[in-house]
RODO-2510 file (C-alpha; in nm, 4 decimals, decimal comma):
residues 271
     n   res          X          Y          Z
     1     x     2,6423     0,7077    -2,1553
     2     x     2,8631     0,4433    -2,1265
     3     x     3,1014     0,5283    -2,4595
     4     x     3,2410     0,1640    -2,4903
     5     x     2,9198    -0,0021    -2,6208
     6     x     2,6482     0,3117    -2,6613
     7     x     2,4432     0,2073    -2,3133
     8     x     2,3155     0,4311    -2,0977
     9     x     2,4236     0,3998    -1,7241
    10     x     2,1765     0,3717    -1,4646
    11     x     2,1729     0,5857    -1,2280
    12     x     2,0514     0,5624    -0,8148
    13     x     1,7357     0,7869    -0,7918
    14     x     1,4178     0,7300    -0,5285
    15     x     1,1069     0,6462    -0,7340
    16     x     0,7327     0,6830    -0,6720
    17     x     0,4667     0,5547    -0,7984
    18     x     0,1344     0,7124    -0,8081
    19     x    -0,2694     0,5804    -0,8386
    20     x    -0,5877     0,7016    -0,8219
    21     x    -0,8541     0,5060    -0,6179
    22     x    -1,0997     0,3876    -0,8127
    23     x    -1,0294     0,5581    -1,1047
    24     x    -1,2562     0,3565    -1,3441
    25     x    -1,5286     0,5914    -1,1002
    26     x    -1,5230     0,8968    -1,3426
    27     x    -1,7033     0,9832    -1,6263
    28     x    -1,4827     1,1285    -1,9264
    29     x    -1,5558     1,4994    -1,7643
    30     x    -1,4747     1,3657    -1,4477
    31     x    -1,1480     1,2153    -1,5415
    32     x    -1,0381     1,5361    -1,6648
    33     x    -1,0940     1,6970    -1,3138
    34     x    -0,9088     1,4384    -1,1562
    35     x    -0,6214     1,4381    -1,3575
    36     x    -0,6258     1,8591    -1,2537
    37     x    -0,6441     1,7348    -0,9180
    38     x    -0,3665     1,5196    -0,9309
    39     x    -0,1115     1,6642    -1,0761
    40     x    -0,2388     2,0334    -0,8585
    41     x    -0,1117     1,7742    -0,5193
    42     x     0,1836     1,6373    -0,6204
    43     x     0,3198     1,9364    -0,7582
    44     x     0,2330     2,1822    -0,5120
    45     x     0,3906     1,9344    -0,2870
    46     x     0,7016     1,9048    -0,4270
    47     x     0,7288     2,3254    -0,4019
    48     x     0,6318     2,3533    -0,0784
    49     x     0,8904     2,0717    -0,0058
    50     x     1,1678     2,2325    -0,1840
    51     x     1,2407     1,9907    -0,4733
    52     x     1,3439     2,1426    -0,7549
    53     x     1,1456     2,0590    -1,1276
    54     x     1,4560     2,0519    -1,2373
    55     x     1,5060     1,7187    -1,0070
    56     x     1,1640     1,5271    -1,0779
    57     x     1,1433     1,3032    -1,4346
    58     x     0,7104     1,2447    -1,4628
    59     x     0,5553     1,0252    -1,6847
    60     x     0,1975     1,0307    -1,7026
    61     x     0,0084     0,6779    -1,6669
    62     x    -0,3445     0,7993    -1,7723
    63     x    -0,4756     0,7546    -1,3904
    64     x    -0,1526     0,8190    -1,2205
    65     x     0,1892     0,9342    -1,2330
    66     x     0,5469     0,7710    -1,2291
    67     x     0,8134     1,0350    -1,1364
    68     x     1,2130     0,9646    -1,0347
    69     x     1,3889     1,2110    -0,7900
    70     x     1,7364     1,2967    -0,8645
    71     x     1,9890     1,2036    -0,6173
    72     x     2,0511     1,5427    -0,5008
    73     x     1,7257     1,5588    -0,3224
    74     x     1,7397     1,3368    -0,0222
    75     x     1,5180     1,0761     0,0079
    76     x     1,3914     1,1720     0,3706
    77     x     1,2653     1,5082     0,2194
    78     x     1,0443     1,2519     0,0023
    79     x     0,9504     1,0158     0,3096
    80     x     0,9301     1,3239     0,5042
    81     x     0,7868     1,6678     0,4324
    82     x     0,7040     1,5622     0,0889
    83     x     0,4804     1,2685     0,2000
    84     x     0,3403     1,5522     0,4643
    85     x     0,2445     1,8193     0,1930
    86     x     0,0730     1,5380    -0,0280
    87     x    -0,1413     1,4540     0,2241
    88     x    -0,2200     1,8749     0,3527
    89     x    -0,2911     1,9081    -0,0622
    90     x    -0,5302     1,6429    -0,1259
    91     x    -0,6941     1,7299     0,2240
    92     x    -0,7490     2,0622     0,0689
    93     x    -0,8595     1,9429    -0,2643
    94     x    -1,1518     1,6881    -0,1130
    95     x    -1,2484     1,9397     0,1026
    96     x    -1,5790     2,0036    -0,0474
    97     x    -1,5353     1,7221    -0,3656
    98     x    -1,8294     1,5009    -0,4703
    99     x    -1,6035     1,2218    -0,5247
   100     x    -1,2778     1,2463    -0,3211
   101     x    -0,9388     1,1748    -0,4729
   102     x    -0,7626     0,9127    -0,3711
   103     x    -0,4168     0,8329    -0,3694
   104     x    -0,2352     0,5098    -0,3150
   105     x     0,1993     0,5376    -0,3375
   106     x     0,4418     0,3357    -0,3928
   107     x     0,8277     0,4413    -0,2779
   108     x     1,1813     0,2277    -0,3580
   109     x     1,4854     0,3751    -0,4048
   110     x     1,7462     0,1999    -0,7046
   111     x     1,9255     0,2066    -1,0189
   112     x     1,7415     0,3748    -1,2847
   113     x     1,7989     0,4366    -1,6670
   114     x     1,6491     0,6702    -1,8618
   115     x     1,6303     0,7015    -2,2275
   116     x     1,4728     0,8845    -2,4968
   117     x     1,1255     0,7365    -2,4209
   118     x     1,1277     0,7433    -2,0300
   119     x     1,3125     0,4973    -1,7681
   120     x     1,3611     0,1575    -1,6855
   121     x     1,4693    -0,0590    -1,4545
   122     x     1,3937    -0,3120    -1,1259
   123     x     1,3643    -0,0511    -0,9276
   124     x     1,1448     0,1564    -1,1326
   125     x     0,8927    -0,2075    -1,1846
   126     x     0,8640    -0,2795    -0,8025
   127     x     0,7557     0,1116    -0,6804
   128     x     0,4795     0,0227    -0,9504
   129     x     0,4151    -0,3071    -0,8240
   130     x     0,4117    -0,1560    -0,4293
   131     x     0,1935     0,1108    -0,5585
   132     x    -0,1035    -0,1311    -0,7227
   133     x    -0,0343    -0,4191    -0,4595
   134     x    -0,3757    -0,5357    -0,2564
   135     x    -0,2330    -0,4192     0,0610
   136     x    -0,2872    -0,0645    -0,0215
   137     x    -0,5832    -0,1146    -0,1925
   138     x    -0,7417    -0,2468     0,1079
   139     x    -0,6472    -0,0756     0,3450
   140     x    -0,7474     0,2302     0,1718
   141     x    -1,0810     0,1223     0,1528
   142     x    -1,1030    -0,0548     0,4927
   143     x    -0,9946     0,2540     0,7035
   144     x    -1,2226     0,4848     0,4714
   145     x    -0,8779     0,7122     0,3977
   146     x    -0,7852     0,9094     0,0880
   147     x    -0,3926     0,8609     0,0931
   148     x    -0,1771     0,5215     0,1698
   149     x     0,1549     0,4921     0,1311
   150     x     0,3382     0,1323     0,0557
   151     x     0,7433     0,1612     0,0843
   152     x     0,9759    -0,0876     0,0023
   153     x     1,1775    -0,2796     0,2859
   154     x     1,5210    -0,1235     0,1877
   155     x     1,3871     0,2080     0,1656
   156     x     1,2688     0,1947     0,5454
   157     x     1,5939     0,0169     0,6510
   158     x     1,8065     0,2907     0,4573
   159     x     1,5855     0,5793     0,5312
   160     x     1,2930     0,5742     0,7424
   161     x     1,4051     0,3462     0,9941
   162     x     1,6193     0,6577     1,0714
   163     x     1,3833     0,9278     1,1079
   164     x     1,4219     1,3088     1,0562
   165     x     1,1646     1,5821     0,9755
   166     x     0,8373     1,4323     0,9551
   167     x     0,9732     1,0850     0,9267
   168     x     0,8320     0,8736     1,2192
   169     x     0,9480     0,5519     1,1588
   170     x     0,6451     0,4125     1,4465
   171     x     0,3966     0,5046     1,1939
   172     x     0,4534     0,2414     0,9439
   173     x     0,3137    -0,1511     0,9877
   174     x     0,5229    -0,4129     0,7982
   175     x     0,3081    -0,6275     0,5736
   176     x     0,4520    -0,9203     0,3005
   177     x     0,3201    -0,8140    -0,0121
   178     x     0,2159    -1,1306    -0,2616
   179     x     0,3451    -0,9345    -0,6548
   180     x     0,3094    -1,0201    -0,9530
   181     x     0,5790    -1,2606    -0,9544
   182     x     0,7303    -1,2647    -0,6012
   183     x     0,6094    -1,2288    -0,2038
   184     x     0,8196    -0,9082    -0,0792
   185     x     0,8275    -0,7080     0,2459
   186     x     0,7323    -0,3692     0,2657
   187     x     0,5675    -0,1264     0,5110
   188     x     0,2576     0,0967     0,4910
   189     x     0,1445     0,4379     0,6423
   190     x    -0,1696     0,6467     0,6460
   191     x    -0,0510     0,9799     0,6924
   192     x    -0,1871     1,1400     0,9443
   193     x    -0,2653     0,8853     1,1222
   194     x    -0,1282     0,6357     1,3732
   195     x     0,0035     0,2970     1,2706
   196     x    -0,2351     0,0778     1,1032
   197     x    -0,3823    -0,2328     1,2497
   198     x    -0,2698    -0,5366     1,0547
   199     x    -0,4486    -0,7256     0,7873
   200     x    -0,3659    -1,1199     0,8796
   201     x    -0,6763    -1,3340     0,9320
   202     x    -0,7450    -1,4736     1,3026
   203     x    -0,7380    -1,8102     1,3901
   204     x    -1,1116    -1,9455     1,4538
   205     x    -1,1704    -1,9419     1,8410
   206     x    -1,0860    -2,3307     2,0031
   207     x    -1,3962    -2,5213     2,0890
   208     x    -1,5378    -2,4497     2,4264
   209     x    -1,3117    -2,1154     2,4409
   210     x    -1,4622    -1,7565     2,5795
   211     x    -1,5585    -1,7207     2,1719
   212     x    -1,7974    -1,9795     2,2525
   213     x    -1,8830    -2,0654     2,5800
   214     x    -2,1648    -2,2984     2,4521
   215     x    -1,9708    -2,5357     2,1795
   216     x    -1,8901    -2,9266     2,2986
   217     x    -1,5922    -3,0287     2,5361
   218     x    -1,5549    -3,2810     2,2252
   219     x    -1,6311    -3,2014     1,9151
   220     x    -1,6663    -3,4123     1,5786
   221     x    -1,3022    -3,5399     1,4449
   222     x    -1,2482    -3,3623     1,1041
   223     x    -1,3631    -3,5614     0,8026
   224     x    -1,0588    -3,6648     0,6380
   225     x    -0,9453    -3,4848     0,3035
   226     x    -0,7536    -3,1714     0,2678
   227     x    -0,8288    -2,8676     0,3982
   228     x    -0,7139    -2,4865     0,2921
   229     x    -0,6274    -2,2424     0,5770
   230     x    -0,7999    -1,9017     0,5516
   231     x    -0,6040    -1,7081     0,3305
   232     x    -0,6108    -1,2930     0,4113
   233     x    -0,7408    -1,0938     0,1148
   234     x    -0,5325    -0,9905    -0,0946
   235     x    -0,2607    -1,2646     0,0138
   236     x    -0,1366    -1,0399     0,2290
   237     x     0,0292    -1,0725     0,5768
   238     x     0,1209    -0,8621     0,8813
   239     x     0,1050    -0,8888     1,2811
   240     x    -0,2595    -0,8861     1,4707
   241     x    -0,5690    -0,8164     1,2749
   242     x    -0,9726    -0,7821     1,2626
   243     x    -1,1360    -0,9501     1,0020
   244     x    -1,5321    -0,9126     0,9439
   245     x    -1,7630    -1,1390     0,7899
   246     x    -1,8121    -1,4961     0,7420
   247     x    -1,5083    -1,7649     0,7958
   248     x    -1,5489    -2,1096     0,6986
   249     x    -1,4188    -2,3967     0,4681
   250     x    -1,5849    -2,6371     0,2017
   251     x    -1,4626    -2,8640    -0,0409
   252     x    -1,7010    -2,9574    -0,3363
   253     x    -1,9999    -2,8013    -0,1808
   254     x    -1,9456    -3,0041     0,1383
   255     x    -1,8191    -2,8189     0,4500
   256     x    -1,5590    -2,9500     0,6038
   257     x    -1,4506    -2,8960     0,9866
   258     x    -1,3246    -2,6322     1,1459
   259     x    -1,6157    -2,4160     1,0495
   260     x    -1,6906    -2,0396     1,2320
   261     x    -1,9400    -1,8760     1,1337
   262     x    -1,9273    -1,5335     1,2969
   263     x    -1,7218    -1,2217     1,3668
   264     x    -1,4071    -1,2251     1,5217
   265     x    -1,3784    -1,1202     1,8891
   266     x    -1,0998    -0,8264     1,9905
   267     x    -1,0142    -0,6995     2,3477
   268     x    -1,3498    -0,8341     2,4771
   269     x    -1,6049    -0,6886     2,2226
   270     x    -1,7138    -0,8453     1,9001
   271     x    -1,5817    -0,6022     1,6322
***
């Protein structure tokens, strides 16, 4: 405590934010399981990586957890074999479940201050925002996974950029995350598995292109009026992607060119 003017001191801790999929899913019995389940992962986790209670601050959020990590525990144990038991735990737990858990997290490392009530601070409101952004959301549900993982950009420049035990920096895609009130890097990992494809919408194949052999040398000029690119879902934005489904644009009820109506078309085959 700072004993000029009574304030508490922040002080630098890694934070993580924890969510369950879906959890609006579960009945009131159910919810009780899950909760079980959740708290069963992350703790075991944390033992089996060596933290110490003693080092994690939890706060329960209903369907998820926020916890801080004291600054004695290094942060690549977090990113590292922490990360690696979370994911061996909630294998193990939706082994034989009805309704897997699933876990998205968010990870930033900053100034935190706690208080009689809990903590506080910038760092501790972007791991929340990284751990309910869209990006994670869909690409949970897109690869069919049960565990994402969404880390800030200084926490991969400081830390997992680096590497170290179970820390492969190779494993993480960079994305730019639209927030609640701000567009920020970050990077995202499926553990377990190799890097993820990116999320950015393609552009509609040209007129007369190997997308479509059959369209016009010349087509139609574009009635004029404005027109709104394709926007990826969840106004997110990283590197080379595959989108599914229907792509075209309208403007009060009328289309407007370009229109593609279709799939997209990667390495040859239509996905």
């Amino acid at each position: 405590m700072n004993v000029n003017d009574g304030t508490i001191d922040a002080v630098y801790e890694l934070v993580v934010g924890v969510d369950v999929r879906k959890s609006s899913a579960y009945d009131d019995r159910g919810k009780v399981r899950m909760r079980r389940q959740l708290y069963t992962v992350l703790n075991r986790a944390f033992g089996l990586a060596g933290v110490p209670a003693t080092a994690v601050h939890q706060e329960d959020r209903g369907d998820g957890v926020l916890a801080t990590i004291a600054s004695s525990v290094p942060p690549s144990r977090i990113v590292g074999v922490w990360l690696t038991e979370v994911h061996e735990q909630l294998r193990q737990e939706n082994e034989n479940a009805e309704l897997p858990l699933g876990l998205r997290i968010g990870l930033h490392v900053g100034p935190v201050t706690h208080d009689a009530k809990g903590v506080s601070g910038h760092a501790v409101d972007l791991a929340c925002r990284l751990t309910d952004a869209d990006a994670g959301r869909h690409l949970l549900e897109r690869e069919r996974a049960d565990l994402v993982v969404v880390v800030s950009d200084s926490l991969y420049r400081e830390v997992v950029r680096h590497g170290g035990r179970f820390v492969d920096p190779g494993h993480y895609a960079p994305a730019r995350l639209a927030l609640k009130d701000d567009e920020v890097p970050a990077w995202l990992r499926l553990p377990g598995r190799p890097r993820p494809e990116a999320l950015t919408p393609a552009a509609p194949a040209a007129p007369g292109g190997p997308d479509r052999p059959d369209a016009p040398e010349d087509p139609p000029a574009p009635i004029p009026g404005p027109v709104a690119p394709p926007v990826a879902p969840g106004g997110i934005s990283f590197g080379e992607i595959q989108v599914d489904g229907d792509l075209s644009v309208n403007q009060g009820n009328t289309y407007r060119a370009p229109v593609h109506i279709g799939r997209t078309v990667k390495g040859g085959h239509r996905a």
